[in-house]
N, C-alpha and C positions, 0 to 999 in steps of 0.2 A: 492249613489242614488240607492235603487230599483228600477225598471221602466218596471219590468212584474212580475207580479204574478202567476208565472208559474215555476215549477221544486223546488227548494227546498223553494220558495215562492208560491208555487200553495196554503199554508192554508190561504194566505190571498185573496185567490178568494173568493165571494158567490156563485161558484159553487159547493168548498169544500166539501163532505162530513161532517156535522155537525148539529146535531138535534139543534132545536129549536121550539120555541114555541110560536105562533101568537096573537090568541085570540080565544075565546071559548074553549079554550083545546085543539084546533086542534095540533098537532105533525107534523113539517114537516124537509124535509131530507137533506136541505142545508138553506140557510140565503135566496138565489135565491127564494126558492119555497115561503118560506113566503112571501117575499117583495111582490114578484106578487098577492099572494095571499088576503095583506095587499089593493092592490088598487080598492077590489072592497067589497060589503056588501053583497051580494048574497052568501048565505051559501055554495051551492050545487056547486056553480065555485069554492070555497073555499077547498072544500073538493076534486073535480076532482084535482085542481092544485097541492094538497099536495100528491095526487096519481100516478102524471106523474112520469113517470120513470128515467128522466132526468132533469138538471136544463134548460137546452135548451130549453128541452120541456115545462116546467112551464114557462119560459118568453116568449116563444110563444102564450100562452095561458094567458097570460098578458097583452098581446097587444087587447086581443077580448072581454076582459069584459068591463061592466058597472063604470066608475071611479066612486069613492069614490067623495061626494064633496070637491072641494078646495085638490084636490092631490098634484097640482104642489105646494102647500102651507105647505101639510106635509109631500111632499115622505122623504126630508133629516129628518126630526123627526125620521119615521118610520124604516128609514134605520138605523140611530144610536141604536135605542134602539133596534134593530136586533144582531148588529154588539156587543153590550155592552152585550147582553146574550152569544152572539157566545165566546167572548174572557172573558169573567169568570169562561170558563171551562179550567182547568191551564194546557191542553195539548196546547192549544190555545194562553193561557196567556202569557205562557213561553216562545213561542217561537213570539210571537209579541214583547217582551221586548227585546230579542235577537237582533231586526231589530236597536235599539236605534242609535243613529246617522245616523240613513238613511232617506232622503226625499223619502217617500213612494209616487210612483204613477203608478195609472192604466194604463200603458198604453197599446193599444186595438189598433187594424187594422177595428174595426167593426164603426167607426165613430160617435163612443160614445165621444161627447167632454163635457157631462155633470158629470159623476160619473167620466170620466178618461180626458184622453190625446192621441188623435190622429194627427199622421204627424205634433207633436209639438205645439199642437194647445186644449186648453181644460179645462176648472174646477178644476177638479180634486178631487170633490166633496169625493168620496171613500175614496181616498187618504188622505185628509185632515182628513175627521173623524177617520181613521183607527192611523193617529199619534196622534189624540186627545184623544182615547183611552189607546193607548199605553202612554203618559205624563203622562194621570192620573191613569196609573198601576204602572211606575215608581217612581210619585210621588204621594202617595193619602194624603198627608198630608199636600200637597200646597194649600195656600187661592189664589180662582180668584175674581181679583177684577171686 
């Protein structure tokens, strides 16, 4: 089992360093910056959020925008095909294929029991997409029924 994404697991944070790409073309500097950036339609928060300097600081400025309607309906949508651009670039790839036999999970002291697992307790929403990912890099020629 994984169970922090931190130190030789730190590329499986959305904090990570790793461009990505949202909507409109914007460019932003971790999976973090987009997702926040994804929950709202207001260009201008769009563009501040892809400027913050920090992932930290982009999910702080996450919490202040305008939601997108029906969020709670696509944040895991939004977050997969985040996570699916993130791990196509084969620095990323290769070393998520690496984790194979591992039950991947977030787990956080920040009492996020929706993407992770706190004091045993939690989703693990992240986690689940992140070896969803990883199965179908493994195996891309599996049928799901």
């Amino acid at each position: 089992m994984i169970d922090s994404f931190d130190k030789e697991y730190a590329f499986l944070s959305n904090f990570y360093p790793c461009v990505v790409e949202c909507s409109q073309g914007i460019i932003y500097p971790t999976v973090e910056h987009a997702f926040q950036a994804s929950k709202t339609m207001d260009m201008d928060d769009r563009l501040i959020i892809a400027d913050t300097a920090t992932p930290g600081q982009a999910k702080r400025m996450g919490r202040k925008v305008q939601l997108v309607d029906n969020w709670n309906l696509v944040r895991i949508r939004v977050m997969e095909r985040l996570l699916r651009q993130k791990f196509k670039q084969e620095r990323f790839s290769s070393s998520l294929k690496l984790t194979k036999g591992h039950e991947l999970i977030e787990g956080n002291h920040w009492n996020d029991t929706f993407w992770g697992v706190c004091r045993g307790k939690g989703k693990n929403n992240l986690g689940k997409l992140l070896m969803a990912i990883r199965d179908d890099l493994l195996f891309p020629d599996r049928t799901v029924h």
